[in-house]
C-alpha positions in Angstrom: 0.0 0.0 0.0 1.5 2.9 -1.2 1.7 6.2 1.4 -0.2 9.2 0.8 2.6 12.3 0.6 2.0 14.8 3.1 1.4 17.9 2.0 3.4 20.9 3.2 2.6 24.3 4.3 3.8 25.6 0.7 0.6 23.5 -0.7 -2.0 24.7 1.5 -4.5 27.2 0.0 -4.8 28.9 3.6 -1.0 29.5 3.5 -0.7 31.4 0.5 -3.9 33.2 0.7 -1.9 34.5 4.2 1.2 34.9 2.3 0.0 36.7 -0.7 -2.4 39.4 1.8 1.1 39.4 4.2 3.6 40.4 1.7 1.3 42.0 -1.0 2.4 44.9 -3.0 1.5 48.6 -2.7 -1.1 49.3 -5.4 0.7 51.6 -8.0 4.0 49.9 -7.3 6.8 48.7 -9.9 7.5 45.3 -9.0 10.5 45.6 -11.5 12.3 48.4 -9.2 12.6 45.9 -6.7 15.5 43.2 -6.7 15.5 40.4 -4.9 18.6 38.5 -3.2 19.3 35.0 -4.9 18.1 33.4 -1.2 15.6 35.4 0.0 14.9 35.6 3.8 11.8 35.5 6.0 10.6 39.3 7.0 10.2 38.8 10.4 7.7 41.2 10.7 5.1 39.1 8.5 6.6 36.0 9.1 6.5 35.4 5.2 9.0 35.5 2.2 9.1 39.0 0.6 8.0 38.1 -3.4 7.9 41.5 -5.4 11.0 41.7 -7.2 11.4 37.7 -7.8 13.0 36.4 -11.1 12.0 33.0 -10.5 8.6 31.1 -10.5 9.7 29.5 -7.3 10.1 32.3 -5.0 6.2 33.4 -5.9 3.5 32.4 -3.2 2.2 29.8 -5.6 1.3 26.2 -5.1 2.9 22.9 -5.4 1.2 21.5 -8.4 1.7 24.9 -10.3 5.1 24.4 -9.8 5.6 21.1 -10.6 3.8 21.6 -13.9 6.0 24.9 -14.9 9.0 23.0 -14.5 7.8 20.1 -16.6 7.0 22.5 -19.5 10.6 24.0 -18.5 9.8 27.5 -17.2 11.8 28.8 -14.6 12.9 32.2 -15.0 10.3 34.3 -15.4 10.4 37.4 -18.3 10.1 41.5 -17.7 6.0 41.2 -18.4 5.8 38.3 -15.6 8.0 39.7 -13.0 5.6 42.9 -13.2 2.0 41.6 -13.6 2.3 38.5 -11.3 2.5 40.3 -8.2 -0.1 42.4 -8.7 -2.5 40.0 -10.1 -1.7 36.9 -7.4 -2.9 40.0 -4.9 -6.4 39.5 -7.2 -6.1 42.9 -8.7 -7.2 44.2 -12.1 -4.5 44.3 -14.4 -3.7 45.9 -18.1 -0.2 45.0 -19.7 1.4 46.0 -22.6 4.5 44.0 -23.6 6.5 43.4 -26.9 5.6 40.7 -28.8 7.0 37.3 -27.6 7.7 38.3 -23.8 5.5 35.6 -22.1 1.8 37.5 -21.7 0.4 34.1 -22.0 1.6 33.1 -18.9 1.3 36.2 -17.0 -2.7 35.8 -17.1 -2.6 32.1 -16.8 -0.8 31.7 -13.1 -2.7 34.2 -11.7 -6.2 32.5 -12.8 -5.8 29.2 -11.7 -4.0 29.7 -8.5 -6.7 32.0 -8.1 -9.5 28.9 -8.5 -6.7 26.2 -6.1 -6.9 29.2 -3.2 -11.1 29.3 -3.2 -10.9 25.3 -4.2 -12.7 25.4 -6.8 -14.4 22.5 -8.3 -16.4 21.4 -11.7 -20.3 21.2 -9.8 -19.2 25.1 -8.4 -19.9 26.8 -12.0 -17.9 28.7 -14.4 -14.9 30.6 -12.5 -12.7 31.6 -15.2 -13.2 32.8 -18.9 -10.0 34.0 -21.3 -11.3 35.4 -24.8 -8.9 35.5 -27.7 -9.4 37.4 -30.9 -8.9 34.4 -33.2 -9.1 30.5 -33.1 -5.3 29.6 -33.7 -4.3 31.9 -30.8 -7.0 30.3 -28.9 -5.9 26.8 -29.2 -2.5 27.8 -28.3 -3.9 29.7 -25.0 -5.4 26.1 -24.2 -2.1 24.1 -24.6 -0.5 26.1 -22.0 -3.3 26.3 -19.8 -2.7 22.1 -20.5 0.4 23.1 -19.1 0.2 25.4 -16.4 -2.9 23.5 -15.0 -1.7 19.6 -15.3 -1.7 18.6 -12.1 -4.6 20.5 -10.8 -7.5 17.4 -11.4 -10.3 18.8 -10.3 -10.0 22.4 -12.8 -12.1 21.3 -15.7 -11.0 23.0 -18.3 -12.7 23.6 -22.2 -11.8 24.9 -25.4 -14.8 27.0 -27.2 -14.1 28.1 -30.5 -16.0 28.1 -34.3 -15.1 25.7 -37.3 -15.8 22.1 -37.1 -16.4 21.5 -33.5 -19.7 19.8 -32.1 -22.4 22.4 -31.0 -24.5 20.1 -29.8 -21.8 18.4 -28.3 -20.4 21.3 -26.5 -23.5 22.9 -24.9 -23.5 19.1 -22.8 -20.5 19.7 -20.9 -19.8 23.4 -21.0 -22.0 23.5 -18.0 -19.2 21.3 -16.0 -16.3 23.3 -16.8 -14.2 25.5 -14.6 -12.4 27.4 -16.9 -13.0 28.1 -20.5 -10.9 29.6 -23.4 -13.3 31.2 -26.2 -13.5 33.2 -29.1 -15.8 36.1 -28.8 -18.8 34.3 -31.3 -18.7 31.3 -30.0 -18.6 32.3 -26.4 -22.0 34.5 -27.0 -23.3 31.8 -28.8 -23.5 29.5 -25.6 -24.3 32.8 -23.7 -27.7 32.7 -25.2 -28.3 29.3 -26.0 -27.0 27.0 -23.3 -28.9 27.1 -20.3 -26.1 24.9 -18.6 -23.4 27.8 -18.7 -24.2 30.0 -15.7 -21.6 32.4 -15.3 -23.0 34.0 -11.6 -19.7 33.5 -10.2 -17.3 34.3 -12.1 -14.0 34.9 -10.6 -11.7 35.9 -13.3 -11.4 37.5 -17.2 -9.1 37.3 -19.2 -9.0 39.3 -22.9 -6.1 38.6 -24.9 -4.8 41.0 -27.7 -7.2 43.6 -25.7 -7.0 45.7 -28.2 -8.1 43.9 -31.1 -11.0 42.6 -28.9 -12.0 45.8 -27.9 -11.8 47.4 -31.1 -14.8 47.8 -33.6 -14.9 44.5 -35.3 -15.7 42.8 -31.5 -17.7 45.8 -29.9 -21.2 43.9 -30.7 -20.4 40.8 -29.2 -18.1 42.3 -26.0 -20.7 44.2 -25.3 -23.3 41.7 -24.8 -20.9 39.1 -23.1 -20.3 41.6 -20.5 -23.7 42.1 -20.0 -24.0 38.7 -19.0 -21.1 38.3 -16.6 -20.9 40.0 -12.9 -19.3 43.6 -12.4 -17.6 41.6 -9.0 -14.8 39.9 -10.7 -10.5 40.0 -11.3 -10.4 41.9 -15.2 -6.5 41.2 -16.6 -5.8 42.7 -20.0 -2.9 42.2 -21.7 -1.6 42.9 -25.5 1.5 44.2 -27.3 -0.2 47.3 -27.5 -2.5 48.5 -25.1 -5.1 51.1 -24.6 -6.2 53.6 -22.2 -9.6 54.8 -23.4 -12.1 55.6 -20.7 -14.8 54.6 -22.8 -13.3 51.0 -23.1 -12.4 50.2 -19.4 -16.0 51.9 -18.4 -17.2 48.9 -20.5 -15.0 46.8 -18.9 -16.0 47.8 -15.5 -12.2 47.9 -14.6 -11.5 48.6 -10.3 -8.3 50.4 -10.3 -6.5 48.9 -12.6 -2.5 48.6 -12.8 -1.2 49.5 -16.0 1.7 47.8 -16.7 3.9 48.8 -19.9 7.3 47.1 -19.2 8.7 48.0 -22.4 7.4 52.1 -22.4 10.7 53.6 -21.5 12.7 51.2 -23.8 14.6 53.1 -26.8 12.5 50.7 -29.4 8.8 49.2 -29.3 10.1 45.7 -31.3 12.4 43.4 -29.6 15.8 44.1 -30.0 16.8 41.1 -31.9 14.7 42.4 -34.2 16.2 43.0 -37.8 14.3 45.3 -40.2 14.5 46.8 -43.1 12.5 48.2 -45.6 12.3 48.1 -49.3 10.9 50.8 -51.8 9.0 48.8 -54.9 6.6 49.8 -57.4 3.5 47.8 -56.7 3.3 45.6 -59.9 7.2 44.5 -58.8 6.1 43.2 -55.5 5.1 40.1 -56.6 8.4 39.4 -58.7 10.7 40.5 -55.8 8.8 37.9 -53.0 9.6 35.5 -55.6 13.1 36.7 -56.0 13.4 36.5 -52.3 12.1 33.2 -51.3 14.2 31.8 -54.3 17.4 33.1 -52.9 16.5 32.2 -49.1 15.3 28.1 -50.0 16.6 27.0 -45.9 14.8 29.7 -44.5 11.7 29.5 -42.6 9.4 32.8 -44.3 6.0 33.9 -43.0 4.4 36.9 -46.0 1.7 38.9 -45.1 -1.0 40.3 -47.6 -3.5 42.2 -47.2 -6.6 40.0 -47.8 -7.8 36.1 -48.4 -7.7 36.0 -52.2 -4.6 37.7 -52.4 -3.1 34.7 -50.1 -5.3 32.4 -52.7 -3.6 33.8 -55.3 0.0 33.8 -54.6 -0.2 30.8 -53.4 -1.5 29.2 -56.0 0.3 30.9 -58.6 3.4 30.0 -56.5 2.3 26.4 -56.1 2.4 26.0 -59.9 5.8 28.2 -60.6 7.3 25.5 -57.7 10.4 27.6 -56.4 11.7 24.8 -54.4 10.8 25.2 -51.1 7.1 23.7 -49.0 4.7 26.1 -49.7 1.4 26.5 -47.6 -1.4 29.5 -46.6 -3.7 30.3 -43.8 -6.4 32.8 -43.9 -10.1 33.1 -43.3 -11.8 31.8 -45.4 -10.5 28.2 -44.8 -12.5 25.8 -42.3 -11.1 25.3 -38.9 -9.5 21.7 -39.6 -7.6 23.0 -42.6 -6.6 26.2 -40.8 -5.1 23.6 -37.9 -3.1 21.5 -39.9 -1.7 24.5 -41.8 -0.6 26.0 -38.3 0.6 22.1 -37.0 2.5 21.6 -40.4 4.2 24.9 -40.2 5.3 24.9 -37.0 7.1 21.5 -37.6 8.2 22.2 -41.0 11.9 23.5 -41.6 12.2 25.0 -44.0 9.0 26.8 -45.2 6.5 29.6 -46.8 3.3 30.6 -44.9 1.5 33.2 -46.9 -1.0 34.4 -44.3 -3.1 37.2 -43.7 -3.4 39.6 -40.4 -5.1 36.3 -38.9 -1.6 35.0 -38.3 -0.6 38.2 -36.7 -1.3 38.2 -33.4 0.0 36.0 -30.2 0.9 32.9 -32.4 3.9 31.0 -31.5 5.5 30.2 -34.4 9.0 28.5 -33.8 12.1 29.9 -35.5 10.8 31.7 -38.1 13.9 33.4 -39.9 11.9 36.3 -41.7 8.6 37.9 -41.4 8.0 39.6 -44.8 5.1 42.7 -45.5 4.0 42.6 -49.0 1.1 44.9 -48.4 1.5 48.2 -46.0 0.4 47.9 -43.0 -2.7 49.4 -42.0 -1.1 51.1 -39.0 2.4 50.5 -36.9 0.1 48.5 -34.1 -0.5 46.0 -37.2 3.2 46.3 -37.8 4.3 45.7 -34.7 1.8 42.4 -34.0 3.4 41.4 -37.3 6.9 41.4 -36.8 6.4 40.1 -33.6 6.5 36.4 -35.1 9.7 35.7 -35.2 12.9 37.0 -32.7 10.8 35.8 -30.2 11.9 34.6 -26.4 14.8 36.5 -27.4 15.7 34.8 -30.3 17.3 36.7 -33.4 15.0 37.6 -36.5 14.5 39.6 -39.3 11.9 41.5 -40.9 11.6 43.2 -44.4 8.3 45.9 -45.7 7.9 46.2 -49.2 6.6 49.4 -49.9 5.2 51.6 -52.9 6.5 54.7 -53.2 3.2 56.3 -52.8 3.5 54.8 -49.3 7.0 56.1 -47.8 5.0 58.0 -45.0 4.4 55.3 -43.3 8.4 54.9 -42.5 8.2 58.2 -40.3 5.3 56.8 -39.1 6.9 53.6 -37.1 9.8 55.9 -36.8 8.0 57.9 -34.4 6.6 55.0 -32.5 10.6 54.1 -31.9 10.7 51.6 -34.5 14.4 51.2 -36.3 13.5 50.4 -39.2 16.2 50.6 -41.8 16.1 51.3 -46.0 17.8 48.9 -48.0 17.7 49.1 -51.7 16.4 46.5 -54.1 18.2 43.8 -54.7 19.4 43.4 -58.6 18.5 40.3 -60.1 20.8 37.5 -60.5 21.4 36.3 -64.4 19.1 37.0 -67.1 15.3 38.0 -65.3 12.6 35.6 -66.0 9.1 37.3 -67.0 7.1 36.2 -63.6 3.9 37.8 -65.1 4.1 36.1 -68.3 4.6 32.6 -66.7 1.5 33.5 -64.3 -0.2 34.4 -67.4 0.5 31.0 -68.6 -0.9 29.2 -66.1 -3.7 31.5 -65.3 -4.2 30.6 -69.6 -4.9 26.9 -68.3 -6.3 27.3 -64.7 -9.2 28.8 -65.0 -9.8 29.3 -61.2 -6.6 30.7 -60.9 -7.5 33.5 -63.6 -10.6 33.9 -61.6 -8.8 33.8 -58.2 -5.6 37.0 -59.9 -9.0 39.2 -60.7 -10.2 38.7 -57.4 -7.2 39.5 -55.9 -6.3 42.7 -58.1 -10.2 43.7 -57.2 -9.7 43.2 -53.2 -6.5 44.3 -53.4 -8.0 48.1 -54.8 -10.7 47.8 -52.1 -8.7 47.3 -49.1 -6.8 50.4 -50.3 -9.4 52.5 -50.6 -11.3 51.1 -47.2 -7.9 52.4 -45.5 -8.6 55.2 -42.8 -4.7 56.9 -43.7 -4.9 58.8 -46.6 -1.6 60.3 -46.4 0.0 56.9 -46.7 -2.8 55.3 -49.0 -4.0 56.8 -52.0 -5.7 54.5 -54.7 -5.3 57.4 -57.0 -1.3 57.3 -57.3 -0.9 53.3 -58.0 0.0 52.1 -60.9 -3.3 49.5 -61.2 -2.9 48.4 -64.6 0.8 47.2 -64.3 -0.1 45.7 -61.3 -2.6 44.0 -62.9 -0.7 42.8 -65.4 2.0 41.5 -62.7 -0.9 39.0 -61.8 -1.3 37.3 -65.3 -3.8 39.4 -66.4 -4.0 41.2 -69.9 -6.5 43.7 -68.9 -7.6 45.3 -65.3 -10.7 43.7 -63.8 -13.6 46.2 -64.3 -13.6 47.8 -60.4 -16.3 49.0 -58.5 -15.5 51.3 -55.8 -16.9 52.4 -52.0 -17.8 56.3 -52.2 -16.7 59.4 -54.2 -13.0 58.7 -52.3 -12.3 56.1 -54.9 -10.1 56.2 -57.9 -10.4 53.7 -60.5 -8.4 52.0 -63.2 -6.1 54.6 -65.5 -6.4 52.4 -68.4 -8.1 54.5 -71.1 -6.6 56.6 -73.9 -5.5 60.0 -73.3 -8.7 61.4 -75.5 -11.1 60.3 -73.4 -9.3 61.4 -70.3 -9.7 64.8 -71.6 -13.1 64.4 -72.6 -14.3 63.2 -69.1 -12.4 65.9 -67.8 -14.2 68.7 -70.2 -17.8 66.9 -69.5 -17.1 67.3 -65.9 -16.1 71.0 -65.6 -18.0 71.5 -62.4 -18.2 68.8 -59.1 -21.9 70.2 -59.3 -22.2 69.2 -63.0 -20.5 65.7 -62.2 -23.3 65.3 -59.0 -26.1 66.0 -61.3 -24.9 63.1 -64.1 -24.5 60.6 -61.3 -27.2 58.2 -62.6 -26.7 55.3 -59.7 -25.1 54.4 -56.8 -25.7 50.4 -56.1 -24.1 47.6 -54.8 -23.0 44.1 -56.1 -22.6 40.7 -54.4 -19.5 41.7 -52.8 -20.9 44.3 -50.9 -18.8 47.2 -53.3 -20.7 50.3 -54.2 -19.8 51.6 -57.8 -21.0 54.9 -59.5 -22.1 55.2 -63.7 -21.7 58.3 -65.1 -24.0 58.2 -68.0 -23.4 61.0 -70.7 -24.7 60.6 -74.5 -25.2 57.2 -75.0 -22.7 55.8 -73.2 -21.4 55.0 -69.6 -18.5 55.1 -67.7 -17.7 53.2 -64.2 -15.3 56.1 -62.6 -14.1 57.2 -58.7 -13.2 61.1 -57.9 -10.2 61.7 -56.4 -9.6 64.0 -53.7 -8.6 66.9 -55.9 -11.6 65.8 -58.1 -9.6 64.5 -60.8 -12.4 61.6 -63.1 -10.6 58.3 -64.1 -12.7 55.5 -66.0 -12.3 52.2 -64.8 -12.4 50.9 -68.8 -12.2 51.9 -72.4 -15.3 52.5 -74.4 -15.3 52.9 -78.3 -17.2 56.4 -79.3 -20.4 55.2 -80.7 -21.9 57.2 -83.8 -25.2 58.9 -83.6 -27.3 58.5 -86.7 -29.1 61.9 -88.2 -31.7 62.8 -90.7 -30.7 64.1 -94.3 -32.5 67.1 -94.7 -31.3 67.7 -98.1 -32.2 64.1 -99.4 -35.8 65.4 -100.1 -39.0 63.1 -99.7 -38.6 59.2 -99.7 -40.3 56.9 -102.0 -41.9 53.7 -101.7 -40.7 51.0 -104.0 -41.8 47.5 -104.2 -39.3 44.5 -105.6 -40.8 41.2 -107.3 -39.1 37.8 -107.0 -36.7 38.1 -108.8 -35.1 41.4 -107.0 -36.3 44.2 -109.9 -38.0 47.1 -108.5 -41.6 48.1 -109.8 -43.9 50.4 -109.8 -47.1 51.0 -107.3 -49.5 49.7 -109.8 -47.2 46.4 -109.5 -47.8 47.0 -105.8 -51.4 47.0 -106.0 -51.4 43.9 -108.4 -49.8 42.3 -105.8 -51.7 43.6 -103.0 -54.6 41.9 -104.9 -53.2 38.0 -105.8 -52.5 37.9 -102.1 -56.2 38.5 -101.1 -57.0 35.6 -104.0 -54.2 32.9 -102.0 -55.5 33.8 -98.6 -58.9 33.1 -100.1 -57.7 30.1 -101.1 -56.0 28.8 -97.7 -59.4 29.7 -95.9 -60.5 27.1 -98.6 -58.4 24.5 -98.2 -58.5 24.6 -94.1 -61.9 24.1 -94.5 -61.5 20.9 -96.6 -59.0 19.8 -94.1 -61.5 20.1 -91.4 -64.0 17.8 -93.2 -61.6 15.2 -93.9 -60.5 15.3 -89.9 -64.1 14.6 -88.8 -64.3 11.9 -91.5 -60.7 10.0 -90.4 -61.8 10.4 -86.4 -65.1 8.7 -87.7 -63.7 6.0 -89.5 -61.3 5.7 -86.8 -64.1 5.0 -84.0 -65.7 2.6 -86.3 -62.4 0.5 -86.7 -62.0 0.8 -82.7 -65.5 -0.5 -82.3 -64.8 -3.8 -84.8 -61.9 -4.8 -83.0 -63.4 -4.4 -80.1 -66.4 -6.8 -80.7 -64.0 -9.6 -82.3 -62.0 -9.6 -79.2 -65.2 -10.2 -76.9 -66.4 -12.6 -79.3 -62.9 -14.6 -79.3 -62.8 -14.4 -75.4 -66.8 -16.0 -75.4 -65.2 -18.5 -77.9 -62.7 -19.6 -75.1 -64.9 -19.7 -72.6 -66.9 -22.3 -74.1 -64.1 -24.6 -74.7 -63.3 -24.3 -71.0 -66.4 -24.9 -70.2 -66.8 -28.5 -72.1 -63.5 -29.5 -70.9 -64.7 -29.4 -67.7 -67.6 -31.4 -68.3 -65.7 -33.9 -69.4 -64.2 -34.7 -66.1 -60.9 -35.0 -64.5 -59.6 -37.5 -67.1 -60.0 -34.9 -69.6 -55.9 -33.6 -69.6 -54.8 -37.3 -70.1 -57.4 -37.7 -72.9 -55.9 -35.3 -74.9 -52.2 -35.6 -74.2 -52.8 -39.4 -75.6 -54.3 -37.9 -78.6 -52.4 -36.7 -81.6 -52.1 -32.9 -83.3 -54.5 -33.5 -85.7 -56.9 -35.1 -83.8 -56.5 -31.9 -81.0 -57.3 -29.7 -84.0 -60.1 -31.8 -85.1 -61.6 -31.8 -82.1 -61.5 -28.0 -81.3 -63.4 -27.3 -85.1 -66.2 -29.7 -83.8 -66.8 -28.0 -80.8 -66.2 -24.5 -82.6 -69.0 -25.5 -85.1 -71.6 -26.6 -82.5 -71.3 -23.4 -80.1 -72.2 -21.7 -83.5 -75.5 -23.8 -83.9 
């Protein structure tokens, strides 16, 4: 019989709720100006070990099976973002961090809420303690892993994972009601909110929101709002991002108590890490696509993760990379792609050395992605917090990495821009190309020639491409008007631009047409009030993009207005001639052809006016024959009907007799006539024929 290990004073929930309260930290205090001795002493005025300040899990007030499962997963030293939030939030106060990408958030929220649920003992039949909401599923998957981690050895903390894609509903609503702590995405989370009547969140202890500021940001404000209204104002708020926000409107929504802030990184000389290598690369838009491919080609061992701007443009280059095959594993992860394909993308990835992820901003924020060498920016940025979350993939956990921005010279502004939120970011020039350059666009245009979902997939991507340009709130750094659209198209495989349809007057549309009817849009539209009154529509199409027509003589034009009111047409049109009357021709005359093609005169006319009254005289004849000779066939035919009819009753009486004078002749009858011969069987059946007809 094995002996049950006694259980010290460092694993009793009474002793560190004592030790926590004895040596808790002044609210408003920088744990990180405190340092701790490598053996720390007992104060002898609490009694307790002193723990603001510590580098090390092990000198926190936390309990035995926390520990045990921290060094399993191999954490020990803790990093600048834990050694500051973990005091504050082990003392159950509300906390909002801001840290560089890769410092170890994850576990900063994570100690704090499930030592929070050993201290109260928690257990499953007690309710719903603890909720962490994560902007995206990936990131929320990986939060679950190292809750797996964090919480091992704690049995009786029932933990769940809640997010969209191809997980059971149905199966989900049956057990959420036993779990202790869950980790959700904001849709899924306020889908059991209001339709599982087993998920009671009355006593709540803790939340979590991860990337805060993409959660509480515009695109979540809907769903935050009503999953707050169904959680208790009495509970432990922690916040934590790489970027993090102040607004009063957003912690009044959050029904924050004194919060700490916590920005370890504020007074550092740079906001990225600083084995962080970037540079930055001035390109004309329709080279983009030829310099990734230059670049990937020339770094085949490297692990690369490229950012563009939207789904189809992921589509696209992957694809068209896919069939180009520069030598390297290629995959993609955005949106649009169900949650099973979206895992094994991330699980393949992560394994896979070397490799090409071309992901959109999905990938962008708090996924671990091991060694990635570069993080390459096809598309600007919408803004440097996008940046920042981007580059924050790889020189992570201190680890060396690189970054490079490919940027159109329309969009240098943005470069001050990071500059000024202490971003080093260095210009490099582009590199030259090795050997004779290959034509990229005219082997895409090959392939897009014999794929035609591919074709279809480029013009979606040149279309999105415009849109999320002109959607953009900045612009000083993004201005549709000054792209070079039709090149760029053509960098995709296509011969012409995709016909575009554009969101509001702001937009600018293709610059394909010839320089004469540039100058004639621009004479037609003299005034902006002459250009309001010709606006003939403004609708939208299945994509949800509005599009204007300018309609003006006979024809019409798709066109956007740029800021200085400058008219571009998104396609050329061929001038169309208007047909006019003669005046000078005199009156017209009526002439009247025969046959054989020679004209005549109007008394030839009225002849022939007349032999066609005699031949439709004569087809009113002849219908009427026809008629007559109808009734006569359907007569005949009912007559023919009605003989055939007769015989076949008279043949079935016929029968019937002979049945009925075999019968009489008894049951002998069958052996009777098998004995006798053909011709006597024939004989036979005439004599009894003849008699039924006397």
């Amino acid at each position: 019989m094995k002996k049950r290990r006694k259980s010290g004073p460092g694993n009793s929930s009474d002793f560190l709720e004592k030790w926590i309260r004895a040596e808790a930290l002044a609210p408003g205090s920088n744990p990180m100006a405190i340092k701790l001795p490598r053996q720390v002493l007992v104060n002898p005025a609490t009694g307790f070990k002193p723990y603001a300040g510590a580098s090390r899990f092990d000198q926190l007030p936390l309990s035995g099976k926390t520990l045990k499962g921290l060094k399993e997963a191999k954490y020990e030293s803790m990093t600048e973002i834990q050694r500051a939030a973990l005091p504050h939030a082990l003392a159950g106060r509300d906390v909002l961090g801001a840290a560089k990408t890769g410092s170890g958030k994850t576990l900063a929220f994570l100690i704090p809420l499930v030592e929070k649920l050993y201290r109260l003992r928690w257990r499953s039949g007690h309710g719903l303690a603890g909720i962490v909401i994560s902007p995206t599923r990936e990131l929320a998957e990986q939060i679950f892993l190292e809750l797996g981690k964090v919480a091992k050895h704690h049995r009786f903390l029932t933990r769940g994972l809640l997010i969209g894609g191809s997980h059971d509903v149905g199966l989900e609503s049956n057990r959420v009601g036993e779990l202790c702590i869950l980790v959700a995405t904001p849709g899924r989370l306020l889908h059991h909110l209001h339709q599982t009547a087993t998920l009671d969140c009355t006593y709540l202890q803790v939340l979590v929101l991860d990337e805060a500021d993409r959660i509480l940001d515009s695109g979540f404000a809907r769903e935050l709002t009503d999953i707050l209204a169904a959680l208790p104002n009495q509970r432990q708020t922690l916040l934590f991002s790489a970027t993090q926000t102040r607004s009063v409107s957003d912690l009044a929504r959050l029904s924050l108590r004194d919060p700490e802030y916590l920005a370890v990184h504020s007074e550092s000389a740079v906001a990225t890490p600083a084995t962080l290598q970037q540079k930055v690369v001035i390109v004309k838009l329709h080279r983009k696509i030829e310099t990734l491919w230059r670049f990937i080609k020339t770094r085949l061992s490297s692990k690369l993760l490229v950012f563009l701007s939207t789904c189809t443009q992921v589509k696209f280059v992957y694809g068209a990379f896919k069939h180009l095959r520069p030598g390297v594993p290629l995959s993609c992860l955005h949106g649009r792609q169900k949650q099973g394909k979206r895992d094994l993308v991330f699980s393949n990835f992560n394994q896979a050395r070397p490799s090409v992820l071309f992901a959109t901003d999905i990938a962008a924020r708090g996924l671990d992605f091991p060694a990635v060498d570069w993080v390459v920016q096809v598309d600007c940025p919408e803004d440097v917090e996008t940046y920042i979350h981007r580059v924050g993939r790889t020189a992570r956990n201190k680890l060396k990495g690189k970054s490079l921005l490919l940027l159109d010279p329309s969009e240098v502004k943005m470069i001050e821009l990071l500059r000024q939120h202490k971003i080093p970011i260095e210009e490099a020039a582009e590199a030259a190309p090795r050997g004779e350059s290959c034509d990229l666009s005219q082997q895409i245009g090959a392939w897009l020639s014999k794929d035609p979902g591919l074709k279809h997939s480029a013009q979606r991507a040149f279309v999105t491409y415009v849109r999320s340009v002109v959607l953009q709130r900045n612009k000083e750094v993004f201005n549709v008007g000054k792209l070079p659209l039709p090149e760029f198209a053509f960098s995709l495989g296509l011969a012409i631009a995709p016909r575009i349809r554009f969101l509001g007057k702001q937009a600018a549309s293709v610059k394909n047409e010839s320089q004469s009817l540039k100058n004639e849009l621009a004479k037609s539209s003299s005034s902006s009030s002459k250009v309001a009154g010709e606006v003939k529509s403004c609708a939208a199409d299945e994509d949800g993009d509005l599009f204007m027509r300018l309609k003006k003589r006979g024809r019409d034009f798709l066109f956007g207005v740029l800021e200085d009111g400058s008219l571009f047409s998104s396609c050329r049109h061929k001038k169309t001639k208007r047909l006019k009357i003669d005046a000078r021709s005199g009156t017209g005359q009526r002439l009247v052809f025969d046959e054989d093609g020679s004209s005549q005169d109007e008394r030839g006319g009225k002849e022939l006016w007349s032999s066609n009254a005699r031949i439709a005289e004569r087809y009113k004849r002849l219908q009427q024959e026809m008629k007559e000779r109808d009734r006569q066939d359907k007569v005949l035919e009912r007559l023919r009907l009605r003989d055939k009819r007769l015989k076949r009753k008279a043949r079935e009486r016929k029968l019937d007799l002979i049945d009925e004078d075999m019968s009489e002749q008894g049951d002998d009858k069958p052996e009777l006539l098998d004995s006798l011969s053909l011709a006597d069987q024939e004989a036979l059946a005439l004599k009894l024929l003849s008699r039924s007809n006397h």
